[in-house]
C-alpha positions as CSV (number, residue, x, y, z in Angstrom):
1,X,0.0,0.0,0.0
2,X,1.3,3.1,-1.0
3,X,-0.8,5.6,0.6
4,X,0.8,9.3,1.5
5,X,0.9,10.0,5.4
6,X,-1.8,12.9,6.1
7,X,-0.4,16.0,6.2
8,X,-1.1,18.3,9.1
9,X,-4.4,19.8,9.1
10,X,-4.7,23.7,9.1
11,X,-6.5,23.5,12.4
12,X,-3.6,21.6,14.8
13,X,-2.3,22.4,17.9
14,X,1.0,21.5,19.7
15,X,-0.1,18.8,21.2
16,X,-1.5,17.2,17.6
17,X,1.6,18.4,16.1
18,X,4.3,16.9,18.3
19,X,2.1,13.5,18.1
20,X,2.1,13.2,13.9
21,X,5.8,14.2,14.2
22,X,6.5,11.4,16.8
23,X,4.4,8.9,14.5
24,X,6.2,9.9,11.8
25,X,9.8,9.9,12.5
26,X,9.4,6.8,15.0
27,X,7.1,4.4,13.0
28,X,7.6,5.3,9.2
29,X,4.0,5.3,9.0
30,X,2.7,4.8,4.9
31,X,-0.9,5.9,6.8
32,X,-1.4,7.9,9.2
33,X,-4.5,10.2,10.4
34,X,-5.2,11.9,13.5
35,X,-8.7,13.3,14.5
36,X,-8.7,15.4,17.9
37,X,-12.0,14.3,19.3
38,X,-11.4,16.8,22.3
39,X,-14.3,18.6,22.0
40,X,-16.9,15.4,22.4
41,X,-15.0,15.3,26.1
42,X,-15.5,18.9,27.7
43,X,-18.0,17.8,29.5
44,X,-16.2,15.5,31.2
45,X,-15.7,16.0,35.0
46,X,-11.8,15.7,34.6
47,X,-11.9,18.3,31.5
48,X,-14.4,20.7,33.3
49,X,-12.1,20.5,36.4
50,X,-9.1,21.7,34.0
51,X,-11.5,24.2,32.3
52,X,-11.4,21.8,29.2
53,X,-7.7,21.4,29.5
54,X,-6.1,22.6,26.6
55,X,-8.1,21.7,24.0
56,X,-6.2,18.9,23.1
57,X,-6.7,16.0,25.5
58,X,-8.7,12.8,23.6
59,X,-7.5,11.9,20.4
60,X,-7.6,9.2,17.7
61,X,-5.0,7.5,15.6
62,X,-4.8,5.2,12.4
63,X,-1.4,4.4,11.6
64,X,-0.3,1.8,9.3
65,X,3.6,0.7,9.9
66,X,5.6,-1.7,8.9
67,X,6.9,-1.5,12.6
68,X,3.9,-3.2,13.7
69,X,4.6,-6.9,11.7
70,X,5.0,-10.0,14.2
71,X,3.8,-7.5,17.1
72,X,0.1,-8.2,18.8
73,X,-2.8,-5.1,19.0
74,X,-1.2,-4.9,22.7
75,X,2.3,-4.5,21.6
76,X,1.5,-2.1,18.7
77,X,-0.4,0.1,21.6
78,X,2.7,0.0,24.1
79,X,4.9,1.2,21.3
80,X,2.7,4.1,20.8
81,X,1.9,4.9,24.5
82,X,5.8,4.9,24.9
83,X,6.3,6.7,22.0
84,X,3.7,9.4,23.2
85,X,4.9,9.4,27.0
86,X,5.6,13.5,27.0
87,X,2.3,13.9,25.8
88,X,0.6,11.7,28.3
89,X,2.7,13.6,31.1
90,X,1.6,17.2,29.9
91,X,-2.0,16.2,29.9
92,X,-3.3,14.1,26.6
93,X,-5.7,12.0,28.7
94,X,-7.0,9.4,25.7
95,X,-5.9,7.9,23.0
96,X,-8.4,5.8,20.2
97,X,-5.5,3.6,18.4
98,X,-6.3,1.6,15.1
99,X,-2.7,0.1,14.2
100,X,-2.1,-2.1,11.6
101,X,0.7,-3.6,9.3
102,X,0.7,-2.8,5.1
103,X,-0.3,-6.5,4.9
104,X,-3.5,-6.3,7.2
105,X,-5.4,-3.4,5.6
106,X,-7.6,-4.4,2.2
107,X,-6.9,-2.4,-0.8
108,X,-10.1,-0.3,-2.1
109,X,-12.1,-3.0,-3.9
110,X,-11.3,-5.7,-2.4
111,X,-13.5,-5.4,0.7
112,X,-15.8,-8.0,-0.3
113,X,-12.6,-10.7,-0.2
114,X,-12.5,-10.1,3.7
């Protein structure tokens, strides 16, 4: 699959921003898309208490990596969590993670040979 890695929507913040670079330069992603899903969390005790945080708190992430072959869904997560430790620390408090080899993702068309 040769798919280009998202670019950086107009709209990111440094929190966003320091997680596609980390993706990027770590994993050699040939997929990758990040959707801040912050805003479906204000309400959230934990965000109210921080005044929403920063805005950037709950994300999600499809990445597609070669750097996840012979590694379980478990493993693939730990790599990212590790990977993403700074962010973690200075307040990200969720991440949605969809990680999956080249080999594992059906090219368009060729859904119905699932």
């Amino acid at each position: 699959m040769s798919r280009n890695v998202s670019s950086e929507s107009a709209q990111a913040g440094p929190v966003e921003t320091s997680i596609r670079q980390k993706l990027n330069d770590l994993f050699k992603p040939t997929a990758l898309e990040i959707s801040n899903d912050s805003s479906q969390h204000r309400h959230h005790t934990a965000m109210r208490a921080q005044g929403g945080g920063n805005g950037e708190t709950h994300f999600s992430v499809m990445i597609v990596s070669e750097a996840f072959e012979q590694k379980r869904s478990m493993q693939r997560h730990r790599m990212i969590y590790s990977a993403l430790a700074d962010e973690f620390n200075d307040g990200l408090h969720a991440l949605s993670i969809n990680a999956k080899t080249p080999a594992e993702i059906v090219p368009q068309g060729n859904a119905d040979m699932q």
